[in-house]
N, C-alpha and C positions, 0 to 999 in steps of 0.2 A: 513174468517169465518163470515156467517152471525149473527151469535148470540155465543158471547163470555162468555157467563155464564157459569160454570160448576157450578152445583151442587155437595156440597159434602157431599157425601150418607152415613155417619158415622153413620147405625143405625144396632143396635147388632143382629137382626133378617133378617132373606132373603124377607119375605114376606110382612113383612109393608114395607120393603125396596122398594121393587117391585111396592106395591100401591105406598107409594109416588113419585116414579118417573112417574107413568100413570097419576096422576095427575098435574103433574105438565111439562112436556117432550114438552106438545106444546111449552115451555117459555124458556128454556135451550139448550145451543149447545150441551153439551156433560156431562158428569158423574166423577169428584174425588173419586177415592176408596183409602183408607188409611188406615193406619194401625190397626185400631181398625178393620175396617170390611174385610181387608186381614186374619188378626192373625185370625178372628171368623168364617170369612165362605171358606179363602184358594181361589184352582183353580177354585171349582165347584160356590163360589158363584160371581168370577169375569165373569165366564160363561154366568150364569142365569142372570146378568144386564147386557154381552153382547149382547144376545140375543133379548134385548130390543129394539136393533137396534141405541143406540147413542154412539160418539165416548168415548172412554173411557182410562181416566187419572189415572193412577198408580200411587200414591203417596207416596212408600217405604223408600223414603229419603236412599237410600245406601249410605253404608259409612264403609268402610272395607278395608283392601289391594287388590292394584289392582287387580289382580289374581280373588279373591273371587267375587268383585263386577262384573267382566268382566263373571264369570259362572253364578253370577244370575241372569245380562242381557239377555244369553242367554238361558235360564232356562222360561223366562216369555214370549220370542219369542209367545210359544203357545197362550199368549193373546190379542194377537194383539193389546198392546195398543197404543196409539196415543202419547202418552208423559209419561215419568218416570222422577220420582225426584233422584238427587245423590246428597249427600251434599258438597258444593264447600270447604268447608274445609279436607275431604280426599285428595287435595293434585294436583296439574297438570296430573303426570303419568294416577294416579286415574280417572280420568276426561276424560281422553285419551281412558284408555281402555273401558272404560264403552261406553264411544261413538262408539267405535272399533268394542262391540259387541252387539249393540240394533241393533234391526229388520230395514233393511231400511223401512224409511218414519217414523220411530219412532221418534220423539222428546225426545231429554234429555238433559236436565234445570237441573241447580243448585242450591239450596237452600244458600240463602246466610247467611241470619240472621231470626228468626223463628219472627214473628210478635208481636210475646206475650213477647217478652226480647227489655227491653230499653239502654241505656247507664248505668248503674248501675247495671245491671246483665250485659253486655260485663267486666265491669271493675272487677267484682267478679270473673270472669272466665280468669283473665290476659289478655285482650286483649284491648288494649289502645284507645283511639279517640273516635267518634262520632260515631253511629251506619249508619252515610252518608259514614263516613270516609270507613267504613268493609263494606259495602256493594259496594263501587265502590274498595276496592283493590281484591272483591273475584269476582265481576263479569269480573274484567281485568282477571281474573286467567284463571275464566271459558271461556271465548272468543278465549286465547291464546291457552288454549287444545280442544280449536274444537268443544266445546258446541253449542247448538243450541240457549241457552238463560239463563236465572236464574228466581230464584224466589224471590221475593223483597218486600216487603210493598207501598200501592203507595204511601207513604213519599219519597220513592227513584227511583221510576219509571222510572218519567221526566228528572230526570237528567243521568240517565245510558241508555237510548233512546239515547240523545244527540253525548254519546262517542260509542255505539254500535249501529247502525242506523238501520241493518239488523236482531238485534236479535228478540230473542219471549220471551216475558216476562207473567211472570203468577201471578197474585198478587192476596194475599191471604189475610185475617183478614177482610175483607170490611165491612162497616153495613150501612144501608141508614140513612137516616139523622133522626136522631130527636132517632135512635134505639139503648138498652143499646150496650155499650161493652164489657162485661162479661172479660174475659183473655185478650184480644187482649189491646196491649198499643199503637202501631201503625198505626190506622186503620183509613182508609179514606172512603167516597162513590166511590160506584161504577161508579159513571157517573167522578165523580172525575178522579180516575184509570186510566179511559178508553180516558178521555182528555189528559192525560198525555204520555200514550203511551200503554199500557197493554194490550195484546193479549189475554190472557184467564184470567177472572175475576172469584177468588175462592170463591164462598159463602154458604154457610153452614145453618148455625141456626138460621138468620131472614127467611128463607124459611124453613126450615126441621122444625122447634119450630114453626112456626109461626099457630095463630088459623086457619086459611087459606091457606096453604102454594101454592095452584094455585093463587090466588091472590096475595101473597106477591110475587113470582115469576113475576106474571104480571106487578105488579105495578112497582120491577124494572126493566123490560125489557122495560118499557115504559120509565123510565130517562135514555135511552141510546139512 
């Protein structure tokens, strides 16, 4: 991939959506769509940004009995996307089928731990150790069913590179340096990420918010 940025296009309208990816599309590999802007604009408006002509990231987080997630794999077939997120806590089986029935050449990564939860929400939700700790027992999980990679903080990047040499890692929450971090408790730079190991770098709202967002765009395509 010559440029591993995706932008993630979380905005509640198709047409400002639209402008800002024209503006900004020279600086980014490809497009995050997720759930806020699935649930608001659906088939038609994964369409109209495919049409844009860059590759384009489903960010559904499925997470359901195999059975069900395995139909909505093949349900999304029609949008040709490049990569879909499953959550690596539905389970190996889960993991299996989903990969079983994504489009070839599809990518599907599993979310391990969301960026915005630290070790004190893990432990609120019963789940023990260090948020290193869950993030390398789900990315072993996902590897063993056949994932093509996960999705991780690049807190954890570097070192699940190490023990998965071959995978694709998609790391999300990132803010360039000196830039608030609103929710995100995990959050590294992007040039950071990208030194550590990270295939597709997820960033959002220092470009989408930003006064300039072809310039913020620019300015980090150029710390990469």
């Amino acid at each position: 991939m010559s440029n591993p940025i995706y932008l993630a296009l979380d905005v509640p309208q198709i047409e400002p959506a639209k402008a800002l990816l024209n503006k900004v599309k020279a600086h980014i590999g490809g497009v995050k769509l997720g759930l806020e802007f699935f649930c608001a604009h659906g088939g038609h408006g994964v369409h109209e940004i495919a049409h844009m002509g860059l590759p384009i990231f489903l960010d559904l987080k499925l997470h359901d009995i195999p059975n069900t997630v395995a139909g909505a794999m093949q349900a999304i077939h029609v949008y040709e996307p490049a990569i879909v997120t499953v959550h690596a806590s539905g389970g190996r089986a889960m993991m299996e089928d989903a990969k079983a029935a994504a489009a070839e050449g599809c990518k599907v990564v599993a979310v391990t731990m969301l960026t915005s939860l630290d070790e004190t929400d893990l432990q609120r939700t019963g789940v023990g150790g260090t948020p290193h700790d869950h993030v390398m027992r789900l990315a072993e999980l996902a590897h063993d069913a056949g994932l093509d990679g996960i999705v991780c903080s690049g807190q954890e990047v570097g070192q699940v590179r190490k023990q998965w040499k071959d995978g694709y890692f998609v790391v999300p929450g990132l803010r360039p340096a000196g830039a608030a971090l609103g929710d995100q408790k995990r959050a590294v730079t992007p040039r950071s990420a990208r030194d550590d190991g990270a295939s597709v770098l997820v960033i959002g709202r220092p470009i989408s918010r930003a006064d300039d967002p072809e310039a913020a765009a620019r300015a980090i395509e150029a710390t990469l």
